[in-house]
C-alpha positions in Angstrom: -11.9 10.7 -6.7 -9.7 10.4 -3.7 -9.4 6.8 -2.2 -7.3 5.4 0.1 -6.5 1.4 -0.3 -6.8 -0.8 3.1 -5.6 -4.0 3.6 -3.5 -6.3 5.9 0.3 -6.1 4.3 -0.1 -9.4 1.4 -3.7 -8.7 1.0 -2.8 -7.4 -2.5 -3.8 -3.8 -2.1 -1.1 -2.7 -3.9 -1.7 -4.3 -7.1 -5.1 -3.2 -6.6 -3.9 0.4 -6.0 -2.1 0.2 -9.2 -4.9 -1.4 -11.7 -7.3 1.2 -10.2 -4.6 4.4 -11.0 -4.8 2.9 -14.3 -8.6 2.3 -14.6 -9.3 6.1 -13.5 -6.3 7.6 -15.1 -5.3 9.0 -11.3 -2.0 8.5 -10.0 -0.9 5.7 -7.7 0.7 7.5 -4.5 3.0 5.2 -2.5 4.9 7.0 0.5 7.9 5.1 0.0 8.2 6.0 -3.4 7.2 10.1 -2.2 9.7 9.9 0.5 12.2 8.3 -2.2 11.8 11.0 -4.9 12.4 14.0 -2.4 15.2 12.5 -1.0 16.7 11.8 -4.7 15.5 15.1 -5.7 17.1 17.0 -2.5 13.6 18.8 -1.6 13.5 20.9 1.9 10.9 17.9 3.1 12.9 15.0 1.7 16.4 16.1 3.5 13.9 16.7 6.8 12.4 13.1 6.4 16.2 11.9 5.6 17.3 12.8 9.3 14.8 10.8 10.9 15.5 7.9 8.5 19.0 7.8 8.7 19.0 7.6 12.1 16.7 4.6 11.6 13.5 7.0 13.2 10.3 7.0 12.0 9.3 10.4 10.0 6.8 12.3 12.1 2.9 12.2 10.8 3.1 16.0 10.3 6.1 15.7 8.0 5.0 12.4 6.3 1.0 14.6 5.7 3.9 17.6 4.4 5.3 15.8 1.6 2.2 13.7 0.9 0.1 17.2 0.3 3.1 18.6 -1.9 2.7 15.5 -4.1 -1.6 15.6 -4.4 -1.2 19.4 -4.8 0.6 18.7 -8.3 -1.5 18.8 -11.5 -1.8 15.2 -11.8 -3.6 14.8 -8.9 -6.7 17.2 -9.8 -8.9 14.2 -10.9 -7.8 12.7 -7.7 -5.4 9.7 -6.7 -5.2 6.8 -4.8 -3.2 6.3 -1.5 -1.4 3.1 -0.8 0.8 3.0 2.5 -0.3 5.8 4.3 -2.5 6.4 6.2 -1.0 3.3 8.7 -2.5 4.8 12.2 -6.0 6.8 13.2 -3.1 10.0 14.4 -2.0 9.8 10.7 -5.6 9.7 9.5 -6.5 12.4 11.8 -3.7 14.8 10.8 -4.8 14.1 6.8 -8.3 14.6 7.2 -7.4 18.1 9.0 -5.0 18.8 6.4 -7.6 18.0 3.2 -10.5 20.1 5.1 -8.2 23.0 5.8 -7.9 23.0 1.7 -12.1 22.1 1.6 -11.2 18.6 0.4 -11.9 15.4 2.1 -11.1 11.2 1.0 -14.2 10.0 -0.7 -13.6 6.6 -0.4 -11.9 3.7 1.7 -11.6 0.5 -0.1 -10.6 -2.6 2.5 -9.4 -5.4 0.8 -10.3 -8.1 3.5 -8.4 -11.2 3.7 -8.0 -13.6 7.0 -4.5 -14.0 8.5 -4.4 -17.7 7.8 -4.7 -16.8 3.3 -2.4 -14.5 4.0 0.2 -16.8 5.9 -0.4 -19.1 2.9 -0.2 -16.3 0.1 3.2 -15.3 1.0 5.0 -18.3 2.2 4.5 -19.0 -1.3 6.2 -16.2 -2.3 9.7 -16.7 -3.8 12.0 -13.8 -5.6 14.8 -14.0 -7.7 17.6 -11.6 -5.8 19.9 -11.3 -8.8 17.1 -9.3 -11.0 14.3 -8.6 -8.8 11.7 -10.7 -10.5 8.7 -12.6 -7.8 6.7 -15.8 -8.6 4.4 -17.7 -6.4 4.6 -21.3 -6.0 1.0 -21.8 -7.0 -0.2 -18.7 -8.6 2.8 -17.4 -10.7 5.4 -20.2 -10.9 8.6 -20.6 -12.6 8.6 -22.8 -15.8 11.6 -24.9 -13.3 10.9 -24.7 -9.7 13.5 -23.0 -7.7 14.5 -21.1 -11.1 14.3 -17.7 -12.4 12.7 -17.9 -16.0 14.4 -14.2 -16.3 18.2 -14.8 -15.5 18.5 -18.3 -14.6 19.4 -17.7 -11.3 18.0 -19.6 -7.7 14.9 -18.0 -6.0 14.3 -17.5 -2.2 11.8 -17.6 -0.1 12.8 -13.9 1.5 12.6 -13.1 5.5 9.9 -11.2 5.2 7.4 -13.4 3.4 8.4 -16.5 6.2 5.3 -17.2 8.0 6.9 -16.2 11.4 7.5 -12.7 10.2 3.6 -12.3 8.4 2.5 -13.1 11.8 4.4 -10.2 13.2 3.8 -8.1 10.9 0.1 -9.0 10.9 0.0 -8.6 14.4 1.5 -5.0 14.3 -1.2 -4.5 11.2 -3.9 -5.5 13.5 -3.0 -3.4 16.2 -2.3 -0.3 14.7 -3.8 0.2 10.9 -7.1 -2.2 11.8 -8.4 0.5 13.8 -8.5 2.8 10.5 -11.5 0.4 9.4 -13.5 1.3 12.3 -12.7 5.6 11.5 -13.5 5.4 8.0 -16.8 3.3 8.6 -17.7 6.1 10.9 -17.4 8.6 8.3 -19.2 6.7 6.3 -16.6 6.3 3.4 -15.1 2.7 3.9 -16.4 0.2 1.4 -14.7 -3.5 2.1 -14.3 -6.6 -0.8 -13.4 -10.0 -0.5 -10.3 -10.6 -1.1 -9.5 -13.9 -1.3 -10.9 -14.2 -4.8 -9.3 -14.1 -8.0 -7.0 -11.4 -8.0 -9.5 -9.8 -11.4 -12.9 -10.6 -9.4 -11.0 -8.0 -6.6 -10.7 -5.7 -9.4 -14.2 -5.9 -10.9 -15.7 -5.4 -6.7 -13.6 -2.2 -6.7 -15.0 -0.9 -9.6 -18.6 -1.5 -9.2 -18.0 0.6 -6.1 -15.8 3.3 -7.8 -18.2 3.7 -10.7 
C-alpha cells in the first residue's frame, strides 16, 4: 500500500502520516529526514543534495525522486509506505509516477486532509514550543499545566515565526499555489480520497482507515 499524505502545511498530515505507518506497519517517509540521513551517512545522493542545500538551492526533482526511490527500494518498504512532504509540485509528481511505472509500480492512494485557511491560521497561532528542549503545546488543545511554561524543563515557551499568522498566510499562499494543484492530478488518476480535517484529531484517523481498509 503506497499513499501519499496531502494537506495544507498545519493541516496535521503529519501526525496522520505517522499513526497510519504505525496502523499498517509501513514506514513513514519524510524527505527531510531522507535527505538528513544521506547527508549524515555521506551517500553519493546525499553529498549531491548537500551542494544544492548549502548553497541555500533547492535540490532538483530528479535528485530529490533519486534518493526517495533508494529509500522505498529497501526491504521495509515492500508492504509499501507512506509519503509525507514530497510530492510538493505536479513536476515532482510527474517525475515519481514515471519513476514507480518504469519499476511497474504506481501510488495507490492520495489521502487530502482538507482544512480551510482560516482553522489553520487559528491551529497554529496557538502553537507554542519550548526552545530549550523542543517540547510543543497548544494553547487550547495541548496546554501547559502553567501557561507560558514548559511542564518538561521549566523553561518559557514561544510562539515561533513560523506559526505567526502572517507567516501561515504565506506559506498557505505558496501551498495553494504550488502543492493544491496535486489535488486536481491525483483526482484525475483516480487515486485521491479527501477527509475532513477539522475534526478531532482520532475521528481524522478512523476516516483514513475506513478508506485504507
Amino acid at each position: 500500500m503506497k499513499i501519499i499524505m496531502l494537506g495544507a502545511p498545519g493541516a496535521g498530515k503529519g501526525t496522520q502520516a505517522k499513526m497510519v505507518a504505525e496502523k499498517y506497519h509501513i514506514p513513514h517517509i519524510s524527505t527531510g529526514d531522507i535527505f538528513r540521513a544521506n547527508i549524515k551517512n555521506g551517500t553519493k545522493l546525499g553529498m549531491e543534495a548537500k551542494e544544492y542545500m548549502d548553497k541555500g538551492l533547492l535540490v532538483p526533482d530528479e535528485l530529490t525522486v533519486k534518493i526517495l526511490l533508494d529509500r522505498v527500494a529497501q526491504e521495509d518498504c515492500q508492504g509499501g509506505y507512506v509519503l509525507d512532504g514530497f510530492p510538493r509540485t505536479i513536476p515532482q509528481a510527474e517525475v515519481l509516477d514515471r519513476a514507480l511505472a518504469e519499476l511497474g509500480d504506481a501510488i495507490d492512494y492520495a489521502v487530502n486532509v482538507d482544512v480551510p485557511d482560516e482553522n489553520i491560521v487559528n491551529r497554529m497561532s496557538g502553537r507554542r514550543a519550548c526552545l530549550s528542549c523542543g517540547a510543543t503545546y497548544h494553547m487550547v488543545h495541548i496546554p501547559p499545566k502553567k501557561e507560558g511554561v514548559c511542564d518538561t524543563c521549566g523553561q518559557p515557551l514561544v510562539l515561533r515565526d513560523d506559526d505567526k499568522p502572517e507567516t501561515v498566510k504565506n506559506r498557505l499562499g505558496v501551498y495553494h499555489e504550488q502543492t493544491q494543484p496535486l489535488i486536481d492530478f491525483y483526482e484525475k488518476k483516480g487515486v485521491l480520497k479527501t477527509v475532513d480535517g477539522t475534526q478531532d484529531m482520532k475521528d481524522v484517523f478512523q476516516a483514513i482507515a475506513a478508506i485504507l481498509g
